[in-house]
N, C-alpha and C positions, 0 to 999 in steps of 0.2 A: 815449731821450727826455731832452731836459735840464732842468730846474730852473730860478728866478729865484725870488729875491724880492721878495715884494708888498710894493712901497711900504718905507717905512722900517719893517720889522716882520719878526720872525724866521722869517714863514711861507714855506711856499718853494710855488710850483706848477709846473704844469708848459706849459713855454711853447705848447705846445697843448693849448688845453681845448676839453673838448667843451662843443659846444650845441646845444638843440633845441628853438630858436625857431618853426621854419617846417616843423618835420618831425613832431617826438610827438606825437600827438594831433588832426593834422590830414592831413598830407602823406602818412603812412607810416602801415600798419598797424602794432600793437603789438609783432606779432612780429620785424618786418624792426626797428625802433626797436628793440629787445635787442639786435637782434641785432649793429646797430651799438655799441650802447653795449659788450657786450663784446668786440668790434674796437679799441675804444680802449680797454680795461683792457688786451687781451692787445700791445699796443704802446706800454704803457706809459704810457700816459695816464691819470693820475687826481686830474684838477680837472674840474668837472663845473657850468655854467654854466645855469639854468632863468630862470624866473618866473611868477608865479603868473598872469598874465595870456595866456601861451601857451597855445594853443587852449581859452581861458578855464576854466585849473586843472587840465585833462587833461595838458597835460606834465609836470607836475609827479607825478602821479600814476606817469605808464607809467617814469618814471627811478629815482621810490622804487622800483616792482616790480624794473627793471634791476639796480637796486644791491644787493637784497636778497641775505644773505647774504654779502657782501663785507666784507672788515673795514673796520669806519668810520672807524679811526685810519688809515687808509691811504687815504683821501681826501680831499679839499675842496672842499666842494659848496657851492656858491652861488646864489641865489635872488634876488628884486625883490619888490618892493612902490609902489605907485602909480596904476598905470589902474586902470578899473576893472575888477569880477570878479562874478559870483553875478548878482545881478536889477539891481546898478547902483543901488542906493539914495541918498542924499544922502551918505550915509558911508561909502559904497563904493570912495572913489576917493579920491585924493591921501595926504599927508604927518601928517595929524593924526592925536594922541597916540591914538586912537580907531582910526585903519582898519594905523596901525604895529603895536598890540598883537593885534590880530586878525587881522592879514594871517601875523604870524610863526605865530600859534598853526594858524594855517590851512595853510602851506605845511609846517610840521612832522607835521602830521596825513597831508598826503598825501604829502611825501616817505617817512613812515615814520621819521622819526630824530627824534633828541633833541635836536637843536642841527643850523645849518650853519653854516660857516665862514667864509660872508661873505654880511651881509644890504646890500643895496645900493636905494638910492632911485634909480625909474627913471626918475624928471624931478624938474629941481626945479618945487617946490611954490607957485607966488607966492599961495594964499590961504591958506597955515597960516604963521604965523611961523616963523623956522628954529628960534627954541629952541626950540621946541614938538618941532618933529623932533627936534631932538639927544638933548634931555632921554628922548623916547622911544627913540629908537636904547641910549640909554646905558644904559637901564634894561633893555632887551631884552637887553642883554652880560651887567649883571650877574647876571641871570637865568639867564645860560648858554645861553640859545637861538640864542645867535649868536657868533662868538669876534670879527669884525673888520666894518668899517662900511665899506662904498663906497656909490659913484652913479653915475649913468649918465648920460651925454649936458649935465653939468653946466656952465656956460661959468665964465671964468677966475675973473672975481670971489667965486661962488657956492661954488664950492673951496677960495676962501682963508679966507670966512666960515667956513663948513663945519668947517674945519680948528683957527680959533682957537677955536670953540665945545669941539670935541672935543679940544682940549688944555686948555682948561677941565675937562670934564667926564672929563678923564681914561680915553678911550676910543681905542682901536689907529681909528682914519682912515685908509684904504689903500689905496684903488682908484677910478680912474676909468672907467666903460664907456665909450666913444665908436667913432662909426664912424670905420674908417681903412683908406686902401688908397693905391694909388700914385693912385689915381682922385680921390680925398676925400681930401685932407691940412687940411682947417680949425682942427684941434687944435693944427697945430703951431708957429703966430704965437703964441697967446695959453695956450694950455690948457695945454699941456708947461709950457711954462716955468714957469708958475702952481705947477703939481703937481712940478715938481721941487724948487720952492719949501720947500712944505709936505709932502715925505715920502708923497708920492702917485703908483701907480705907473698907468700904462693898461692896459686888457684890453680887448683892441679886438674888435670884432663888421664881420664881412663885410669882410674880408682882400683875397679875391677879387671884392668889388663884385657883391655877388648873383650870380655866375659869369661878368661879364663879361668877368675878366680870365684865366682861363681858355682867351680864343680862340674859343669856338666858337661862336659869334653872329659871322656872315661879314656885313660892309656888303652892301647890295643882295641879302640872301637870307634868306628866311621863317625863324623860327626853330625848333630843331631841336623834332619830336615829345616831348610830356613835361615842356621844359626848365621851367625856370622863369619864362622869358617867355612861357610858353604857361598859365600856372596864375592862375586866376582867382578863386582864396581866397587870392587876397593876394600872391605873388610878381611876378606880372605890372604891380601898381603898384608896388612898391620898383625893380623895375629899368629902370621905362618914362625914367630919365633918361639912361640910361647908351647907349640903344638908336636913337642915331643912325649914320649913314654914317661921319663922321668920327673920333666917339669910335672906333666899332669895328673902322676900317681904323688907327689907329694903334695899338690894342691889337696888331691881327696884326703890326706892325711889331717887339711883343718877342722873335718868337718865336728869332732869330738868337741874343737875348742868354740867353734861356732855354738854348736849344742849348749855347751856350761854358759853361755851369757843369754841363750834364746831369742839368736838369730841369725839369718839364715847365711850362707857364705858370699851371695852379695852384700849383704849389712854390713858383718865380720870386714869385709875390703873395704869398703866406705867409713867406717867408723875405723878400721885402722892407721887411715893417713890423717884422719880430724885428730889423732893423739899428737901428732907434730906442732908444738905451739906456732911455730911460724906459716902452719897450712892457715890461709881464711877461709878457703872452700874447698871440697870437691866438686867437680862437674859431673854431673849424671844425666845421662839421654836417656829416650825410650822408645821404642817403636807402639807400645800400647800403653795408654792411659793406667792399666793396671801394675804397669812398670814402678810407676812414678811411687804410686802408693807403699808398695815393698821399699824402695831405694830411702824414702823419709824416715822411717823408724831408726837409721844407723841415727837422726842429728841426738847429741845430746848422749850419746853412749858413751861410757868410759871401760877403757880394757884395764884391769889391773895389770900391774907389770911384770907380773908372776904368768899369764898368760900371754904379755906380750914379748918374753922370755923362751915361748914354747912356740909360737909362732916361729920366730929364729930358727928354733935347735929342727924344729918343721920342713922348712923352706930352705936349711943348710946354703949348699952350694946353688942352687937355683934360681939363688936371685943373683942380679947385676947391681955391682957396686961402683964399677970403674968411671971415673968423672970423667974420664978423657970423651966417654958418651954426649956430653954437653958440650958441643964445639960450634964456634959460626960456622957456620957454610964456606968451601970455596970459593964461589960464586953466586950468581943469580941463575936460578934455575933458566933452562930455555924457552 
């Protein structure tokens, strides 16, 4: 398993981290979720990606139990704060100095630690000022309950704010979450560049495009028993974009180029976003411990660029290029 580091900052993770967004706490019983989680310790994986908002605080819960016992200096574990969580109150939800202090003290409770490694904002905030956030984030560091600050899904401008606040307030700013696959490339007009700017690395979420890119969703054939376009607590709307004739007969089209490197077309989609110098990770779930084990063979793969040329002329018009895709939110969800 290889290394990178995060953003402009001496921490190093591991280019596959685990996450379990759509799995602890909802998709998977507890035991299969350990069981997974130690499939990625025992392959070397140990950056570990939650939020408190996953199956509302139960994820966060079943990965403290996972981790329990492991030694803490030999991990980096990461966490969110933003939607909301608990009964949904008025201060339940977004960016202020109010729901940041209490979302950490909250996620520390049920991971079971005393700090994590990187506390991340999982949308920007438009009804809390950003110093409000900063100043919270910065106080949350010097506190110790957090060593480094990212965000998630943040568009270009909101990064570079973000960035000159926390060189202000003299705080490690280091990560950006966004989605990225060969499918979704929105980030990489305006958000890369931005973040290469500013000392910001990406930690991207859904590699594989909810498992589209995987292959096994056939155009013109119902989708397989179980998969994820058959799951109706929430998988089945994330991937309802991707789940046309044309997207999914040019997906089948990688499969030659998957073949010529000798690996499978989940590999192919994980080892194709690790080609982006500014990606530090993929996130990869699993509902079965034997997941884990396929998804590791992408770290360390290199695509030539002769291949990564036919990918393109592949995937044509099917993929999403438009940044206007990366926007704050109107508001705070309800």
């Amino acid at each position: 398993m290889k290394y990178r580091y995060l953003g402009n900052s001496g921490l190093k993770i591991t280019e596959l981290t685990y996450g379990n967004w759509l799995t602890h706490g909802s998709q998977v019983e507890a035991d299969t979720a350990t069981a997974c989680v130690r499939a990625a310790l025992d392959h070397g994986i140990t950056s570990f990606d939650t939020a408190d908002v996953y199956a509302n605080t139960a994820a966060e819960v079943v990965l403290g139990e996972a981790l329990k016992g492991e030694r803490r200096e030999s991990l980096e574990v990461f966490t969110k704060v933003y939607w909301p969580v608990g009964p949904k109150g008025a201060n339940d939800v977004g960016l202020s100095r109010k729901h940041i202090m209490e979302g950490i003290n909250g996620s520390l409770s049920r991971l079971q630690m005393d700090y994590v490694d990187l506390y991340q904002a999982h949308r920007y905030d438009v009804e809390t000022p950003l110093e409000e956030t900063m100043i919270a984030f910065a106080d949350v560091v010097r506190q110790g309950k957090a060593l480094y600050i990212g965000v998630s899904e943040w568009p270009a401008d909101k990064i570079r704010e973000a960035a000159r606040y926390a060189k202000e307030l003299k705080i490690p700013f280091v990560s950006n979450q966004p989605q990225y696959s060969m499918l979704w490339r929105v980030i990489e007009d305006q958000v890369i560049p931005a973040s290469d700017e500013v000392g910001v690395s990406q930690i991207v979420w859904s590699p594989i495009a909810q498992g589209v890119l995987t292959g096994k969703y056939k155009p013109g054939q119902p989708a397989p028993e179980g998969s994820r376009a058959t799951d109706t607590k929430g998988g089945q709307q994330m991937i309802s974009r991707w789940m046309r004739d044309d997207v999914l007969g040019a997906v089948q089209r990688l499969q030659p180029v998957a073949d010529e490197l000798g690996l499978t077309m989940a590999q192919l989609a994980v080892a194709w976003v690790l080609q982006n110098d500014n990606v530090a990770a993929a996130i990869i779930g699993a509902s079965r411990p034997e997941q884990i084990a396929e998804n590791v063979k992408a770290s360390g793969v290199e695509i030539p660029d002769e291949l990564m040329s036919r990918i393109d002329e592949v995937l044509g018009d099917m993929v999403e290029r438009d940044p206007a895709k990366t926007v704050a939110p109107d508001g705070r969800p309800a």
